[in-house]
VOGU-584321 format. One record per residue (C-alpha): residue in one letter; x, y, z. Coordinates in Angstrom, 1 decimal, decimal comma, always signed. Example, Ala and Ser with C-alpha at 12.3 -4.5 7.8 and 13.67 -1.06 7.14 Angstrom:
BEGIN
{'A'; {+12,3; -4,5; +7,8}}
{'S'; {+13,7; -1,1; +7,1}}
//
This chain:
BEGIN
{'X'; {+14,2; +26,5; -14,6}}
{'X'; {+17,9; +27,1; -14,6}}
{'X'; {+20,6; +24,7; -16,2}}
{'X'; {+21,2; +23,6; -13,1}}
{'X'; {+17,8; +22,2; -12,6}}
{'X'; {+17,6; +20,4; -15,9}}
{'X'; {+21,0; +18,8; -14,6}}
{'X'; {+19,5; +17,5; -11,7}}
{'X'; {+16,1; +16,6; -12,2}}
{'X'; {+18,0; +14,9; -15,4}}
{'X'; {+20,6; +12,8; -12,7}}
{'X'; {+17,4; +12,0; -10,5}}
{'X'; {+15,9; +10,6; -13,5}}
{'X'; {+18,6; +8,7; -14,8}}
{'X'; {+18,8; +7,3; -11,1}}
{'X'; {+15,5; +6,4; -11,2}}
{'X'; {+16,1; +4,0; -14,2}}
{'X'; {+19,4; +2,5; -13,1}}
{'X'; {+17,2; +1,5; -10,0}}
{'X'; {+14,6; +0,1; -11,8}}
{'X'; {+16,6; -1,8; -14,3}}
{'X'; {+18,7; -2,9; -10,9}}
{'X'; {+21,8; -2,4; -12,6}}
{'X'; {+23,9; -1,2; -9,3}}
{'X'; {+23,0; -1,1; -5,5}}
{'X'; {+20,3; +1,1; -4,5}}
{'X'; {+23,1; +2,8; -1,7}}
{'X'; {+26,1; +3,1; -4,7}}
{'X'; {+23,0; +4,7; -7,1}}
{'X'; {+22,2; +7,3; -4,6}}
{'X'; {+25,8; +8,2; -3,4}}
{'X'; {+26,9; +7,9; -7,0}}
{'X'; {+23,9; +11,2; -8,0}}
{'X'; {+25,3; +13,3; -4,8}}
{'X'; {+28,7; +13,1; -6,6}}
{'X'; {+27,9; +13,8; -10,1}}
{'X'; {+26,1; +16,7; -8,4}}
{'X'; {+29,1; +18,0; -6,7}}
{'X'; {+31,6; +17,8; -9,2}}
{'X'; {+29,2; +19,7; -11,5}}
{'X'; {+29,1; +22,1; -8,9}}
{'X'; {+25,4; +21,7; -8,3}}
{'X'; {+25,8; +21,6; -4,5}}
{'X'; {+29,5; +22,5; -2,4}}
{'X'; {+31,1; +19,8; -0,6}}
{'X'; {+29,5; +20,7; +2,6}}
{'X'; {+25,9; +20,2; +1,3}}
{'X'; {+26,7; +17,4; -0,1}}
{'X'; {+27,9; +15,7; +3,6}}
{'X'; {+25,3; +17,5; +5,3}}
{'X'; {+22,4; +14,8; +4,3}}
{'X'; {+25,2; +12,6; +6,2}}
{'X'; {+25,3; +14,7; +9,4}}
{'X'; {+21,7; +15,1; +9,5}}
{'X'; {+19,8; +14,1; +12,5}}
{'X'; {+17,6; +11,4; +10,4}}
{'X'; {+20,5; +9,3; +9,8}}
{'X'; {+21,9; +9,4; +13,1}}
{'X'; {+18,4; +8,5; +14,6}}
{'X'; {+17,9; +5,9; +12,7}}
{'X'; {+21,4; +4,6; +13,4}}
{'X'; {+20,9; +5,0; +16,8}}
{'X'; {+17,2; +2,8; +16,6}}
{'X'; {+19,1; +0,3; +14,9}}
{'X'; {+20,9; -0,1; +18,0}}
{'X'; {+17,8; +0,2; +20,7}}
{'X'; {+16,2; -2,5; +18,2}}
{'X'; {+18,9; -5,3; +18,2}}
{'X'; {+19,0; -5,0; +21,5}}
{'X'; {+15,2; -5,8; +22,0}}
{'X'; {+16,0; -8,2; +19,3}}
{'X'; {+17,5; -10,5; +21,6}}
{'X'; {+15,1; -10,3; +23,9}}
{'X'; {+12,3; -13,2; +24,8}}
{'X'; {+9,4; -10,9; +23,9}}
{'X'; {+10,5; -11,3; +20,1}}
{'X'; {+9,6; -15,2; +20,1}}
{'X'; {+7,2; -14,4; +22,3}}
{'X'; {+5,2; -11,9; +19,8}}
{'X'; {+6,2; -14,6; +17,2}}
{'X'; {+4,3; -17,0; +18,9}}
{'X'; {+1,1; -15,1; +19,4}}
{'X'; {+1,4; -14,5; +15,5}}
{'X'; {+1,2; -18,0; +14,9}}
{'X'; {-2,5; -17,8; +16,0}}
{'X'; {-3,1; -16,5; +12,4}}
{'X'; {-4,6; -18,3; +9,9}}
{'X'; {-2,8; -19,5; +6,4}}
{'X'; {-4,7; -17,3; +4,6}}
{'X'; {-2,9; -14,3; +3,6}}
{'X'; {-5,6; -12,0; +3,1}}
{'X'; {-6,5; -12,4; +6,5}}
{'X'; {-2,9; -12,6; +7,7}}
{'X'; {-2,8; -9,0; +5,9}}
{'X'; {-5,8; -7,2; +6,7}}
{'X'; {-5,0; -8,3; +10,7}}
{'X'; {-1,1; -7,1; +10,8}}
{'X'; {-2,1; -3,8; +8,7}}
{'X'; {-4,9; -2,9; +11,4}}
{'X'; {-2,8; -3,6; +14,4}}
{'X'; {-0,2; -1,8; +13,0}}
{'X'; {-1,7; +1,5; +11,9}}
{'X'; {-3,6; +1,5; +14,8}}
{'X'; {+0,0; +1,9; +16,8}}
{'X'; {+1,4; +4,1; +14,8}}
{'X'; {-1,1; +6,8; +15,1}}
{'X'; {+0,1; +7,6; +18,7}}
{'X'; {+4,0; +6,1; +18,0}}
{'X'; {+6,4; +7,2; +16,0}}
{'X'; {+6,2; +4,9; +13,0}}
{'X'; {+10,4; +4,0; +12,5}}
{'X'; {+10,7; +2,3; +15,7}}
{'X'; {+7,2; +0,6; +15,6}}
{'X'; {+8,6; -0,5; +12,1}}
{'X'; {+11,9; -1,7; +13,6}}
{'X'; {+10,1; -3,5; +15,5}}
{'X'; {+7,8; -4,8; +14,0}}
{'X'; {+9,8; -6,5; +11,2}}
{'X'; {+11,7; -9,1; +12,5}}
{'X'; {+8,9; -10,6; +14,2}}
{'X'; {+7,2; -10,3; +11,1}}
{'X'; {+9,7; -12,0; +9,3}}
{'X'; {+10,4; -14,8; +12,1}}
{'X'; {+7,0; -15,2; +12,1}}
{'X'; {+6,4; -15,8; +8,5}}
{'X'; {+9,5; -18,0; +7,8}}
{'X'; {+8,6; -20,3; +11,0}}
{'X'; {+5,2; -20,6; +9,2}}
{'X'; {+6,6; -21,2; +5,7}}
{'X'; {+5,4; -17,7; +4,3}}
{'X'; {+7,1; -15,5; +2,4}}
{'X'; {+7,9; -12,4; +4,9}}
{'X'; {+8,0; -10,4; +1,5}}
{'X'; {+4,3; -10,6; +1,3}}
{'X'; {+4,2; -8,5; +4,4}}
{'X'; {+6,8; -6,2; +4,8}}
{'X'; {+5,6; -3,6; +2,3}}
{'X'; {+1,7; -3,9; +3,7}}
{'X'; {+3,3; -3,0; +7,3}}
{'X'; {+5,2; -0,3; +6,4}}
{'X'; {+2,1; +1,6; +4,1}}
{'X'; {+0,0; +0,4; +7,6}}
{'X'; {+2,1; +2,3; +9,7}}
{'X'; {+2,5; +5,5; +6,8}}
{'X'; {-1,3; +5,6; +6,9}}
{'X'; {-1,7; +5,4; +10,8}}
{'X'; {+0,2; +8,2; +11,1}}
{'X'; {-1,7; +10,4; +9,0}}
{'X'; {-4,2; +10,0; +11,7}}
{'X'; {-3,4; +12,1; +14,1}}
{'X'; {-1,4; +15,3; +15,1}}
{'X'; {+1,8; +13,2; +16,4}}
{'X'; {+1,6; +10,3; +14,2}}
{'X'; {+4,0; +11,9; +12,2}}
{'X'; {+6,4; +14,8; +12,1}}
{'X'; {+5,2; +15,6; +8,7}}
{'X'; {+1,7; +16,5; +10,2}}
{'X'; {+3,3; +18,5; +12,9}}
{'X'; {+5,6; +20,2; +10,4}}
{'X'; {+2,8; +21,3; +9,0}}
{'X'; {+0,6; +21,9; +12,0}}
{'X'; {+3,6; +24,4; +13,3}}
{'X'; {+3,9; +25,9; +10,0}}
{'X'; {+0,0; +27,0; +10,1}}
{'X'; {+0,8; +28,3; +14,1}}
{'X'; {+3,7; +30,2; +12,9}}
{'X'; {+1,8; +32,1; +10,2}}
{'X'; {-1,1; +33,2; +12,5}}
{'X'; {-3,6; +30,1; +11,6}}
{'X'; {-4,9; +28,2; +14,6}}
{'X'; {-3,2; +24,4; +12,9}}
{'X'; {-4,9; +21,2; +13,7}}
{'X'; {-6,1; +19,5; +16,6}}
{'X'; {-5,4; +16,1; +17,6}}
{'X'; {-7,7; +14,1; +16,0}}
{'X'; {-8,6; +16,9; +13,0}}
{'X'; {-6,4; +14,9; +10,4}}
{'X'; {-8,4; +11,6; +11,0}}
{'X'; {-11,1; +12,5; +9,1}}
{'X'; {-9,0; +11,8; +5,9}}
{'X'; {-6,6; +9,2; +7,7}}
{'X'; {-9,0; +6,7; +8,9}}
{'X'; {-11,3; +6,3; +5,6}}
{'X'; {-7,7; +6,2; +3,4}}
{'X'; {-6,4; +3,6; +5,6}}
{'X'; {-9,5; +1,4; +6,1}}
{'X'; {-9,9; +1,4; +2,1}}
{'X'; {-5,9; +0,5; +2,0}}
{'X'; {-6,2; -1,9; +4,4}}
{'X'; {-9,4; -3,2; +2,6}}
{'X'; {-7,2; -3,3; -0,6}}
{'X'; {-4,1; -5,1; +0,3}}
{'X'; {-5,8; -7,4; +1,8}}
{'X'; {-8,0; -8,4; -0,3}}
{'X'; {-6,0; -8,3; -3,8}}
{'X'; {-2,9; -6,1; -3,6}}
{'X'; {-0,8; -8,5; -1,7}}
{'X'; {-1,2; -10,9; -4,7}}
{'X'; {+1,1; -8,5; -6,3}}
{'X'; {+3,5; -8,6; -3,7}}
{'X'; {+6,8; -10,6; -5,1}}
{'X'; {+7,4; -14,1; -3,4}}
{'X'; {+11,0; -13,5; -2,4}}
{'X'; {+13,4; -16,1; -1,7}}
{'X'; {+14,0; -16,9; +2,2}}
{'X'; {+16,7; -18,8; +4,0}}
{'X'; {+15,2; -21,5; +5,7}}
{'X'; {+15,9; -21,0; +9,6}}
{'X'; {+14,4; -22,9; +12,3}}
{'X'; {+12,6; -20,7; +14,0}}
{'X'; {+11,0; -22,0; +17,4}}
{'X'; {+7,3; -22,6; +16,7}}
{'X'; {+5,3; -22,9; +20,2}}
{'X'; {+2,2; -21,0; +20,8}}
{'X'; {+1,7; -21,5; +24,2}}
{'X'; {+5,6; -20,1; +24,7}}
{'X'; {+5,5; -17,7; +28,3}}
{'X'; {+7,1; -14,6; +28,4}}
{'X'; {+10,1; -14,6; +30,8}}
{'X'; {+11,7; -11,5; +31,2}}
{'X'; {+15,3; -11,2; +33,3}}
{'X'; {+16,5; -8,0; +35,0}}
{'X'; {+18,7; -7,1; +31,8}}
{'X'; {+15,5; -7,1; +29,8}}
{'X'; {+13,4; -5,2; +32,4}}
{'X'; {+16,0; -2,3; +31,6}}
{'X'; {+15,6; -2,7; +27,8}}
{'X'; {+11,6; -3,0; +27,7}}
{'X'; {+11,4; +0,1; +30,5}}
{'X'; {+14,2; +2,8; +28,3}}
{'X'; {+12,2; +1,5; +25,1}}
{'X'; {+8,9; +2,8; +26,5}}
{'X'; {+10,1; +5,8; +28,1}}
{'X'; {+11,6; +6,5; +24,5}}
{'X'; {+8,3; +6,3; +23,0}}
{'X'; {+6,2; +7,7; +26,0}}
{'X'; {+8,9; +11,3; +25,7}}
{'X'; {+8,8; +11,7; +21,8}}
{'X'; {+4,9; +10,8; +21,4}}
{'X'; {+4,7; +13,3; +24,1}}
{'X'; {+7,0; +15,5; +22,2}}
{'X'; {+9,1; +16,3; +25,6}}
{'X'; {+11,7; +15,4; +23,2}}
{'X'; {+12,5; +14,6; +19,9}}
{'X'; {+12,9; +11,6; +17,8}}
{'X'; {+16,7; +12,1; +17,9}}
{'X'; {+17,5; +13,1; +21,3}}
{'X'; {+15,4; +10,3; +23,0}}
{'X'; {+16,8; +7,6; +20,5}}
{'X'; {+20,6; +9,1; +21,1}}
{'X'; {+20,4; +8,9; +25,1}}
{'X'; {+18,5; +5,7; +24,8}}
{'X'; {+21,1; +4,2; +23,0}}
{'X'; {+24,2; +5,8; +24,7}}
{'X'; {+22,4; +4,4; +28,3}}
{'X'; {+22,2; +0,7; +26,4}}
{'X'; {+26,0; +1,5; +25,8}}
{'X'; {+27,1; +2,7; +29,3}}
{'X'; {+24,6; -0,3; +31,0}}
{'X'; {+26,7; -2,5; +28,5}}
{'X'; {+23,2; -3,8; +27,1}}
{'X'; {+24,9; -3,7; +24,3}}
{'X'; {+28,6; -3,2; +23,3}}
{'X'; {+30,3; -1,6; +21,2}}
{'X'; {+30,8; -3,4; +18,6}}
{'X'; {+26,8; -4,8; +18,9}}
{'X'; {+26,4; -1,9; +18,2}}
{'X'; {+28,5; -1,3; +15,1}}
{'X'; {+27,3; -4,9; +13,7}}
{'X'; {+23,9; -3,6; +14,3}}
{'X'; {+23,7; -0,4; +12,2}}
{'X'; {+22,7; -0,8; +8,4}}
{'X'; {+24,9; +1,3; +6,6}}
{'X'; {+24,3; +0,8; +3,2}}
{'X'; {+19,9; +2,3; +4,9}}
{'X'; {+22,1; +5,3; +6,3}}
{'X'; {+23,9; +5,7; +2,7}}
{'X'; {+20,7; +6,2; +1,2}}
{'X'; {+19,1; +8,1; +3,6}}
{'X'; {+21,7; +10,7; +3,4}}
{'X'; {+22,3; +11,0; -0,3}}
{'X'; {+18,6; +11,4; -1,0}}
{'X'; {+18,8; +14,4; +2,1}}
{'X'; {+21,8; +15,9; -0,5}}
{'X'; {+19,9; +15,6; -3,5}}
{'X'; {+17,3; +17,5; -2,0}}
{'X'; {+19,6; +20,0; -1,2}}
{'X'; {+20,2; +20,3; -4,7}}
{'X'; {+16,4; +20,3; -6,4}}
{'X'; {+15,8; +23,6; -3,7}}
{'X'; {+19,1; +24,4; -4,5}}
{'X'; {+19,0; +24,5; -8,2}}
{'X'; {+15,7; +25,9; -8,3}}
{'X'; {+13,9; +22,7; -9,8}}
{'X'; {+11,8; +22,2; -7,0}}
{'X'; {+10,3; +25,8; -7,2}}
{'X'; {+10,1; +25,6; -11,1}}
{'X'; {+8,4; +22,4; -10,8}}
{'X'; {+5,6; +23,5; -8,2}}
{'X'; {+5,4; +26,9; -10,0}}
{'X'; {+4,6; +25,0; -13,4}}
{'X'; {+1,7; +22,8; -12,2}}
{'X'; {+0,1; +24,9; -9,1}}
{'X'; {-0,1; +28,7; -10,2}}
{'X'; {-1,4; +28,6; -13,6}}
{'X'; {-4,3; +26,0; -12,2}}
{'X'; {-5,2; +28,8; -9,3}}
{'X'; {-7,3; +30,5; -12,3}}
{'X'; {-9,3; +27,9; -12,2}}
{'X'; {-10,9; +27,7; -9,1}}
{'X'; {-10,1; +26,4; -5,4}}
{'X'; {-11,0; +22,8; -6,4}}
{'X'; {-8,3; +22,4; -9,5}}
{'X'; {-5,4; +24,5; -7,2}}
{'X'; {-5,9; +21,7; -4,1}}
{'X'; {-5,5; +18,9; -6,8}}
{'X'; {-2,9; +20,8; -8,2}}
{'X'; {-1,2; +21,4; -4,9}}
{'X'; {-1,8; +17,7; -3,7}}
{'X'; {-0,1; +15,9; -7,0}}
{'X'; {+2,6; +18,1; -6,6}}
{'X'; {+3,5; +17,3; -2,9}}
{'X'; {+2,9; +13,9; -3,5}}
{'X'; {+5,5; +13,4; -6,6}}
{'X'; {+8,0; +15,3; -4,7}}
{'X'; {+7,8; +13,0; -1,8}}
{'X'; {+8,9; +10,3; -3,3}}
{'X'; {+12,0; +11,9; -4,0}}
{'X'; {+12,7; +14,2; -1,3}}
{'X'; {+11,1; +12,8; +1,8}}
{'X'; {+8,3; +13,9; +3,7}}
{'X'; {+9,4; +16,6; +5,9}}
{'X'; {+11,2; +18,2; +3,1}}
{'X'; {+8,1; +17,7; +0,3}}
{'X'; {+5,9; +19,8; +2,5}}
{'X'; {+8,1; +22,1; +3,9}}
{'X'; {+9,0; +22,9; -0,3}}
{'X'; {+5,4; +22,8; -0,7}}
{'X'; {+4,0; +25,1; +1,9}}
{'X'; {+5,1; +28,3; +1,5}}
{'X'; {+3,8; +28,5; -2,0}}
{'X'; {+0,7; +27,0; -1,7}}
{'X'; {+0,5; +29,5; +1,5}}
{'X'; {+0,9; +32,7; -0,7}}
{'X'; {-1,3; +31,4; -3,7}}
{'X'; {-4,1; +30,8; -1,2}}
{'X'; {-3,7; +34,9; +0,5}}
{'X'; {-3,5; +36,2; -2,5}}
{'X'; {-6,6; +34,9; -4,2}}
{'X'; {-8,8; +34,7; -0,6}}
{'X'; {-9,1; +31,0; -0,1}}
{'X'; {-9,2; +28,8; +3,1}}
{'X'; {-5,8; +27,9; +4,2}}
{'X'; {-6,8; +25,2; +6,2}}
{'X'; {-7,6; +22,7; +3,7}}
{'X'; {-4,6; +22,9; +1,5}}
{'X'; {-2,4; +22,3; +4,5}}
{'X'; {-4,6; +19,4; +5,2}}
{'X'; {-4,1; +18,4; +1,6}}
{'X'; {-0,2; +19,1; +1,7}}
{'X'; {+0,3; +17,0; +4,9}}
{'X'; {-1,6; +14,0; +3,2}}
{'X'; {+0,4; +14,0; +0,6}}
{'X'; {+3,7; +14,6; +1,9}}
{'X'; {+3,1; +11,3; +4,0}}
{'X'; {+1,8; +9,2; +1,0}}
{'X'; {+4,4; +7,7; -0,2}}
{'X'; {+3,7; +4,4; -1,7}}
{'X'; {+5,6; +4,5; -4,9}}
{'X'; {+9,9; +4,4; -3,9}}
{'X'; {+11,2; +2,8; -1,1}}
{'X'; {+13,3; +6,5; -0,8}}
{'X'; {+10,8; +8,7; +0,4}}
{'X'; {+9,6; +7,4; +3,5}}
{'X'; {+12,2; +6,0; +6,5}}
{'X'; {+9,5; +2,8; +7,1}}
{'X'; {+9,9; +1,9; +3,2}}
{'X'; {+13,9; +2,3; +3,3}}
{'X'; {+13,4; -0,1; +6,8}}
{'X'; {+11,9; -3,2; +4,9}}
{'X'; {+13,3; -2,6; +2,1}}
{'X'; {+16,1; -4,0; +3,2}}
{'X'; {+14,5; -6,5; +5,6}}
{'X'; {+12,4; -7,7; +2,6}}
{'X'; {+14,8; -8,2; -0,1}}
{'X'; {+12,7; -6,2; -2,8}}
{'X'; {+13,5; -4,6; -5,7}}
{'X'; {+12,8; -1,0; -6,5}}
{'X'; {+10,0; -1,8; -9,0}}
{'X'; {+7,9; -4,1; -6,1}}
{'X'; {+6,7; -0,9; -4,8}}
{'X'; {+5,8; +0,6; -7,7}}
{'X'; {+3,7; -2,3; -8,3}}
{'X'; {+2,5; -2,6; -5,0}}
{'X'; {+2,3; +1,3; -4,3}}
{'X'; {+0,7; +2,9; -7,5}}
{'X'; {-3,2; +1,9; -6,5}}
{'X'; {-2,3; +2,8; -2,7}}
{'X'; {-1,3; +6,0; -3,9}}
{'X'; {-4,9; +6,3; -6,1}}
{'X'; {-6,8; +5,3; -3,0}}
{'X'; {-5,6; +8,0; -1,0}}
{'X'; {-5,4; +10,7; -3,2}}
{'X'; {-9,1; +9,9; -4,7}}
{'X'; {-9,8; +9,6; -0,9}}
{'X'; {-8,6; +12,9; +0,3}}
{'X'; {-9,4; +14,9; -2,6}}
{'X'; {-13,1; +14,0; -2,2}}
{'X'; {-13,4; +14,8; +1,5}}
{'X'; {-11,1; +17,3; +2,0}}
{'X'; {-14,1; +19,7; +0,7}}
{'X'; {-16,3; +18,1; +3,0}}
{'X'; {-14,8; +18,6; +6,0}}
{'X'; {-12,9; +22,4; +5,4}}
{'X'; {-14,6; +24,7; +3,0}}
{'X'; {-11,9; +25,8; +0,4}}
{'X'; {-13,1; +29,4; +0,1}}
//
């Protein structure tokens, strides 16, 4: 590893503890590493604003938007009110929000489902004197795991499902990935419900009088009927990948603007940009561990001396490593790091591809442990008040049950060799 890599795995670290010691803002943490980076001279002044000009951040700003304005719409007390028809038990409050959840996000894209989902959520819980941080974390790891599910519940799996196609390999079919996804999310499910959101924090709420009526109709003026209909053909184009996540959110959100669904400055109000601030620092710092070299050094170091081994040790190898970066990095950049090596180790000594891209697009997904790595975590994580070390708690045996999970049938279902 170069001195440059020491220097920034050494700022990630000591941004790691400022976070968990809570000592600044998660947002002035973050944009506070991309600048000790730069004036190093780590990354040039243009890498370090490209996480900012990204086309995650601007999508995200841009669902903010599409959200509020459903927001204000009578299908959020609506939903409310169907939630009240849950018990007071929060297991089963849990296990029934997690299943619905994941079961949507396999075929939609998990940020908006999660912007979405978490004011109702929250309305819900508060109207019912819960504590909405109980189950802000369990829907976001719900909608993670439903995406591992299938081919377009998330772009990591079709990053890695085009990365297979572009390299002569036949990539995975729609459903292939479900055979890993739906045991590690039933057993997740299973798990939160049933004991891990006892270790969920009990975070402070402000009381607001929420209207509490189960039998509430759902009346829906021509002003909503244009919301609802651009929302759904959003979805409908990017699940069927006629678009992507960032042009259909962008001319959604531009036709809410020029219908005057929303205004201008509903819109400005609306965007969270201390979420954006983090999102595209942690997109810089990225920059700078492939940058640097510490990202290479780092997969080199655990990966290709375990190859010797046999195929078994160099997919656990491959797996840890891919999920530790993650929770750095992001998804999308964790496997794209990962890919190419674990592509080249696998040639060279004659193993199955197949199953180590299964295992890398797993792992690039699971990520329980920050609220950094995955856009859904970074969503109610600011909805839910927590602190950086609630989803260590609450993520560390998540992130055991899936990898014990997909480890152990990964060589069931694709032969490594």
């Amino acid at each position: 590893m170069t001195m440059y890599g020491f220097i920034t795995v050494s700022i990630i670290i000591i941004m790691f503890i400022v976070l968990m010691r809570e000592w600044v803002r998660a947002h002035v943490a973050f944009i506070s590493a991309v600048i000790i980076l730069l004036l190093i001279g780590v990354i040039s002044p243009l890498e370090a604003l490209s996480g900012f000009l990204n086309q995650s951040v601007i999508t995200v700003g841009a669902l903010f938007v599409i959200i509020s304005a459903i927001q204000k719409t009578s299908v959020i007390p609506f939903l409310t009110s169907k939630f009240t028809k849950t018990t007071n038990n929060g297991s089963s409050n849990n296990l029934k929000l997690m299943a619905i959840v994941s079961g949507m996000s396999g075929f939609l894209n998990n940020i908006p489902l999660v912007l979405l989902f978490s004011p109702i959520i929250r309305k819900w819980a508060i109207a019912n004197k819960f504590h909405p941080s109980k189950y802000l974390i369990p829907v976001s790891y719900a909608a993670i795991l439903g995406g591992m599910c299938t081919l377009i519940g998330t772009s990591t799996n079709l990053l890695v499902h085009s990365m297979l196609v572009q390299n002569g390999y036949e990539g995975f079919t729609m459903f292939e990935l479900a055979l890993v996804g739906i045991p590690s999310t039933t057993l997740v499910i299973l798990y939160m419900s049933l004991y891990g959101y006892k270790v969920l924090p009990e975070i402070p709420y402000e009381e607001i009088a929420y209207p509490h009526n189960p039998t509430k109709k759902l009346t829906v003026s021509k002003r909503e009927l244009i919301i609802y209909f651009s929302f759904f053909i959003m979805l409908l184009c990017v699940s069927m990948q006629w678009v992507s996540m960032a042009n259909g959110a962008l001319v959604t959100c531009l036709a809410f603007l020029l219908l005057k669904v929303v205004t201008i400055k509903e819109a400005f109000r609306s965007i969270p940009w201390s979420l954006l601030a983090i999102i595209g620092s942690a997109l810089g710092i990225a920059v700078a561990l492939e940058k640097s070299g510490a990202a290479h050094a780092i997969t080199n170091t655990f990966i290709l001396p375990l190859s010797a081994f046999g195929p078994f040790p160099l997919l656990v190898a491959i797996y840890i490593v891919a999920s530790v970066i993650t929770e750095v990095i992001t998804n999308n950049a964790a496997a794209a790091l990962v890919f190419p090596i674990a592509l080249y180790t696998t040639v060279q000594l004659g193993f199955n591809v197949e199953p180590y891209a299964v295992a890398i697009a797993i792992a690039a997904s699971a990520s329980f442990l920050t609220p950094f790595g995955y856009q859904t975590n970074l969503i109610v994580y600011e909805a839910g008040k927590y602190r950086f070390i609630d989803f260590v708690r609450a993520g560390l045996p998540v992130k055991i049950i899936v990898m014990c999970t997909t480890l152990y049938l990964i060589p069931i279902f694709w032969p490594l060799m």
